[in-house]
C-alpha positions in Angstrom: 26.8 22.0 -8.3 23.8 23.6 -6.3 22.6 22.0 -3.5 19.3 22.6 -2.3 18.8 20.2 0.6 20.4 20.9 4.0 21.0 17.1 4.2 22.2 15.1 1.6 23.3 11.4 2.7 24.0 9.1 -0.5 25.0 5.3 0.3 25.9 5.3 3.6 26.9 1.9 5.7 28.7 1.3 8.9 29.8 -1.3 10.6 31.0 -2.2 14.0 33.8 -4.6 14.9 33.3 -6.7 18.1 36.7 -8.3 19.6 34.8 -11.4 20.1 31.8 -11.9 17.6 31.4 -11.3 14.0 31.3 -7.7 12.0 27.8 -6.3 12.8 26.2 -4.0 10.3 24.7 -1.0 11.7 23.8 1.2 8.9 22.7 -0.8 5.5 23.2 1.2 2.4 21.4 4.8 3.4 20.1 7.2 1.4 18.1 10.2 2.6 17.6 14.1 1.8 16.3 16.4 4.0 15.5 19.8 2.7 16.3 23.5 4.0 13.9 25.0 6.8 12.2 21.4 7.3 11.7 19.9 10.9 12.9 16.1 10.3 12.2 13.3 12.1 14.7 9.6 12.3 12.5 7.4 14.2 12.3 3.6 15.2 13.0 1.3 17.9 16.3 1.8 19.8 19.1 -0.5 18.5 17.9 0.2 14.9 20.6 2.8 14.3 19.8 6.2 14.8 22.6 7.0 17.5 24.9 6.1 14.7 23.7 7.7 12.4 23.5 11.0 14.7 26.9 10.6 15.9 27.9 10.4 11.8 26.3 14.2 11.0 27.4 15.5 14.1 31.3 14.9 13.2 32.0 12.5 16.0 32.3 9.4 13.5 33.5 8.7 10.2 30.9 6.6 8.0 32.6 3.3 7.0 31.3 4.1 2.9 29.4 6.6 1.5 29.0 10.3 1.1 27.5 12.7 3.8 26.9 16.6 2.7 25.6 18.9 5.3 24.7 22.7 3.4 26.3 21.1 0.3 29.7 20.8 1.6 31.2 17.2 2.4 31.5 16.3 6.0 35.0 14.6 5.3 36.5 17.7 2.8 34.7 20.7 5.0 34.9 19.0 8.9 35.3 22.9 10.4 33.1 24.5 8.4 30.7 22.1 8.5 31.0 22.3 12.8 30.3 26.1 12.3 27.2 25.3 10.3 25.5 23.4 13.6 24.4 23.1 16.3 24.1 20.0 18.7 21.6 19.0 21.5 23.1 15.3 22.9 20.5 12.9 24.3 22.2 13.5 27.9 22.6 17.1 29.8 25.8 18.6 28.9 25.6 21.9 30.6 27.8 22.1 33.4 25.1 22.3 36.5 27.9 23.7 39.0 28.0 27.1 36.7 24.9 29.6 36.0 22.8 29.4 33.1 24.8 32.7 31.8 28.2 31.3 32.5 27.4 28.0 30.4 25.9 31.0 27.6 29.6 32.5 28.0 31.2 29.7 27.7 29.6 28.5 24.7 29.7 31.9 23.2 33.3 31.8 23.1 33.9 28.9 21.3 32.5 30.4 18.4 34.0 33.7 19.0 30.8 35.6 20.1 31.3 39.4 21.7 29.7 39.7 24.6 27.3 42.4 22.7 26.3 39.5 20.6 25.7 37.1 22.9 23.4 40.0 24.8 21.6 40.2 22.1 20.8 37.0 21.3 19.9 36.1 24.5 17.7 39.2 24.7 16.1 37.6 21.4 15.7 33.8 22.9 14.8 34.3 26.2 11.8 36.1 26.8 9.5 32.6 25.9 11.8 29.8 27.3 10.9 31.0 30.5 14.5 30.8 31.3 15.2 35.1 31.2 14.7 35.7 35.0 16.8 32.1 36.0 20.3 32.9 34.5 21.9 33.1 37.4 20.9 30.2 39.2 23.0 27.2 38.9 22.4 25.0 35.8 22.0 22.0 38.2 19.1 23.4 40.2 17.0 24.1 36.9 14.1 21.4 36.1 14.7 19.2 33.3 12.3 21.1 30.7 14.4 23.8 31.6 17.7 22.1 31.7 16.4 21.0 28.0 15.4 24.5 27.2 18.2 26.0 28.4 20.6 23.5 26.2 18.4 24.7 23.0 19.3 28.4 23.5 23.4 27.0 24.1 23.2 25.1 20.8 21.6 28.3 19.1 23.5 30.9 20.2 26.3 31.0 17.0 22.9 30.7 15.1 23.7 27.6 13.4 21.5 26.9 9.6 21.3 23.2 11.1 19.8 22.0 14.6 20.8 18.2 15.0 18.9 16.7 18.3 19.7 13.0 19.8 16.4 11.9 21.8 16.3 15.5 23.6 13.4 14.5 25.9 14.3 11.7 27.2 13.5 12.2 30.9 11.0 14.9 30.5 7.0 14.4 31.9 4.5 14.6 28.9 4.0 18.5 30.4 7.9 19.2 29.7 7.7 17.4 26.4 5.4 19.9 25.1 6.8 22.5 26.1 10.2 21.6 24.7 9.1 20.7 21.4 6.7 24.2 21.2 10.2 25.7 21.7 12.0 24.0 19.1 8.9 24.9 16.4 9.1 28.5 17.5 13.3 28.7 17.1 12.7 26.9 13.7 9.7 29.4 12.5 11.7 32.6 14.0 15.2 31.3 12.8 14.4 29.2 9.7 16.2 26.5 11.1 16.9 23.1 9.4 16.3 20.7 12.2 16.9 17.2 12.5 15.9 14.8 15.7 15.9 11.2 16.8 13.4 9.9 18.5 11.9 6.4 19.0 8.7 8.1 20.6 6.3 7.8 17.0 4.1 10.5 18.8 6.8 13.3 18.5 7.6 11.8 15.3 4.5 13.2 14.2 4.6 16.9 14.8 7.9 16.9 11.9 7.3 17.4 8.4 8.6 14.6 7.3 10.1 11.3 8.9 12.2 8.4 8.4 11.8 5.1 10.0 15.3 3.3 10.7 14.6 -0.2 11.8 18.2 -2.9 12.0 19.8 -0.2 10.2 17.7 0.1 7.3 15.1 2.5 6.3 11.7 1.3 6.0 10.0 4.2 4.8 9.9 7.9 4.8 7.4 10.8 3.5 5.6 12.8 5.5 3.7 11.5 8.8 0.3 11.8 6.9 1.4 9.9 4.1 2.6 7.2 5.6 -0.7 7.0 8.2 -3.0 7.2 4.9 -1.7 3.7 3.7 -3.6 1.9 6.4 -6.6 3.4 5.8 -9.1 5.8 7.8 -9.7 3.7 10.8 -8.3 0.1 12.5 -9.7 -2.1 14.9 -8.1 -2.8 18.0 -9.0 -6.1 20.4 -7.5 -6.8 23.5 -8.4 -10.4 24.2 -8.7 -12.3 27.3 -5.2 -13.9 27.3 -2.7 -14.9 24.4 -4.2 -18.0 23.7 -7.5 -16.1 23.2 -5.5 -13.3 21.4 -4.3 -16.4 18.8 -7.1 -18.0 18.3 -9.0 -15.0 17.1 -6.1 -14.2 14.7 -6.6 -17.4 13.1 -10.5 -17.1 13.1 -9.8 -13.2 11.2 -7.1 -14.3 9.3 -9.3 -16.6 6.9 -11.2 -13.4 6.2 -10.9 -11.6 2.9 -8.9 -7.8 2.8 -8.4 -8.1 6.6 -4.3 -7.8 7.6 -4.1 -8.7 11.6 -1.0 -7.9 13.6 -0.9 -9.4 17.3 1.1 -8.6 19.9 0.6 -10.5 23.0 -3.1 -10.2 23.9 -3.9 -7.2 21.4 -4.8 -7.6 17.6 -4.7 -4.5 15.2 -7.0 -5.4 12.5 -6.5 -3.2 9.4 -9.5 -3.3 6.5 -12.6 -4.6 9.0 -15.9 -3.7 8.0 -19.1 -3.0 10.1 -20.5 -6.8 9.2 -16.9 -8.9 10.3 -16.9 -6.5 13.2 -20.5 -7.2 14.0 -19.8 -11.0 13.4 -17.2 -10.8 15.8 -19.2 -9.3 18.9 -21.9 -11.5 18.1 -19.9 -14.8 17.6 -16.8 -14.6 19.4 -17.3 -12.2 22.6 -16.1 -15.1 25.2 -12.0 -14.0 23.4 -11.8 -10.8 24.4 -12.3 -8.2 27.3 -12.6 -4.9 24.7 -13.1 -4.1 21.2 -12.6 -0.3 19.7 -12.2 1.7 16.5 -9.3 4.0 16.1 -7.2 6.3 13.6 -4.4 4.6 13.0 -1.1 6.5 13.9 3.0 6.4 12.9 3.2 3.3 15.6 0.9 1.8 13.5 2.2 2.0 10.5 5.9 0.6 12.1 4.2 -2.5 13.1 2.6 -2.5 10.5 5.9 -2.8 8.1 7.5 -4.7 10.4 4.9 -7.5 10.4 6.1 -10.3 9.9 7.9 -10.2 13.5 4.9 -8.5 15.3 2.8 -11.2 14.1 4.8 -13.7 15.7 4.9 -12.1 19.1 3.0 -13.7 22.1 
């Protein structure tokens, strides 16, 4: 058979067995293709499953049912193969920060059985806009941690791997570092035509991939591309920050009676999908001792998760 997505996970469930509780379910019947060349996005809240489902691509756990094919081979029939065809970036540093940048290169390299020609070469190729080429031989542990990040990217890269699977990689980086890091990975996916796969529960990074799946108590909610999913609630959303919770409640109830209007409240805020100018207007006019502020916005991927998720969001206080 010919395969043509990079990722092809049909059924998958997991469970975890607890010495003193119940059998939890982690993963809840998953299904999910990603296709060749394609920067992919697993998002959601942590505890939802994503470092599970990670850990079950990257070979360091065996699903409890279902099938997992990673470049149309079967993770359980083709484990080494498989290994050869990716490459790894673990939420946590694993570079060894007592060595130089080019000794963790070397050591890597090796692994995979890389000549030191090769492994000249393709540093020659990666280097010159990580901002990493004149720092190889400074220790690993004195680098920032963009570059820490950065320099972890080029490691994973080095065997160039057809598949880039990444476990929260900037977690601990400034909003500065962030951006840099993920312009990096766009650039080795463009230059490379990398598959690439990350978790994240930020929904801001979520949106620069092509496409994303939300995994939420181990199921997916919905996936399609960031745009598509946005689009469902519309062009614009109201967002009200009243004076305290009480406040916040009381105007939920008040907007709730309205027609085509879907409120969410969390603590003191209210997202208001489907207001017009006039309920808006009514609201300012009418209501103005409940809250402090009252805006429009775009709605955005965070959105759209508490939006699916609404029936728990709307209980919050």
């Amino acid at each position: 058979m010919f395969w043509t997505d990079m990722i092809d996970i049909q059924r998958v469930n997991h469970f975890y067995k607890s010495t003193r509780g119940p059998v939890r379910q982690v993963l809840d019947d998953i299904h999910l293709a990603v296709s060749e060349k394609k920067l992919f996005a697993l998002t959601g809240p942590n505890g939802g499953g994503k470092s599970t489902l990670f850990r079950i691509l990257a070979g360091l756990l065996q699903p409890g049912s279902g099938q997992v094919r990673l470049g149309g081979m079967d993770i359980r029939v083709h484990p080494v193969a498989v290994r050869k065809l990716m490459g790894i970036v673990f939420q946590y540093p694993a570079l060894d920060g007592q060595l130089t940048v080019l000794e963790n290169f070397q050591i890597h390299a090796s692994l995979y059985a890389l000549g030191k020609n090769v492994l000249e070469q393709t540093l020659e190729e990666d280097l010159g806009w990580t901002g990493l080429k004149d720092r190889l031989h400074e220790r690993a542990g004195n680098l920032s941690g963009g570059l820490q990040r950065r320099a972890e990217l080029v490691k994973a890269l080095l065997h160039r791997p057809r598949l880039l699977l990444m476990d929260e990689p900037t977690t601990g980086l400034d909003p500065g570092a962030r951006k840099a890091f993920w312009e990096t990975i766009c650039n080795f996916r463009d230059r490379l035509g990398l598959t690439v796969l990350t978790t994240t529960h930020l929904f801001d990074e979520a949106e620069q991939a092509d496409r994303v799946a939300i995994l939420h108590q181990g199921k997916i909610l919905a996936e399609g591309t960031p745009e598509s999913l946005v689009r469902q609630l519309g062009e614009e959303m109201i967002v009200i920050h009243a004076k305290n919770s009480e406040n916040a409640l009381q105007l939920q109830q008040k907007l709730s009676l309205k027609d085509n209007l879907t409120v969410h409240r969390q603590g003191r805020e209210l997202r208001v999908e489907g207001a017009t100018p006039a309920v808006i207007e009514e609201l300012i006019h009418q209501r103005q001792d409940l809250f402090q502020d009252i805006a429009i916005k775009r709605p955005t991927l965070q959105d759209f998760f508490i939006h699916i998720t609404a029936p728990a969001a709307q209980e919050s206080a």
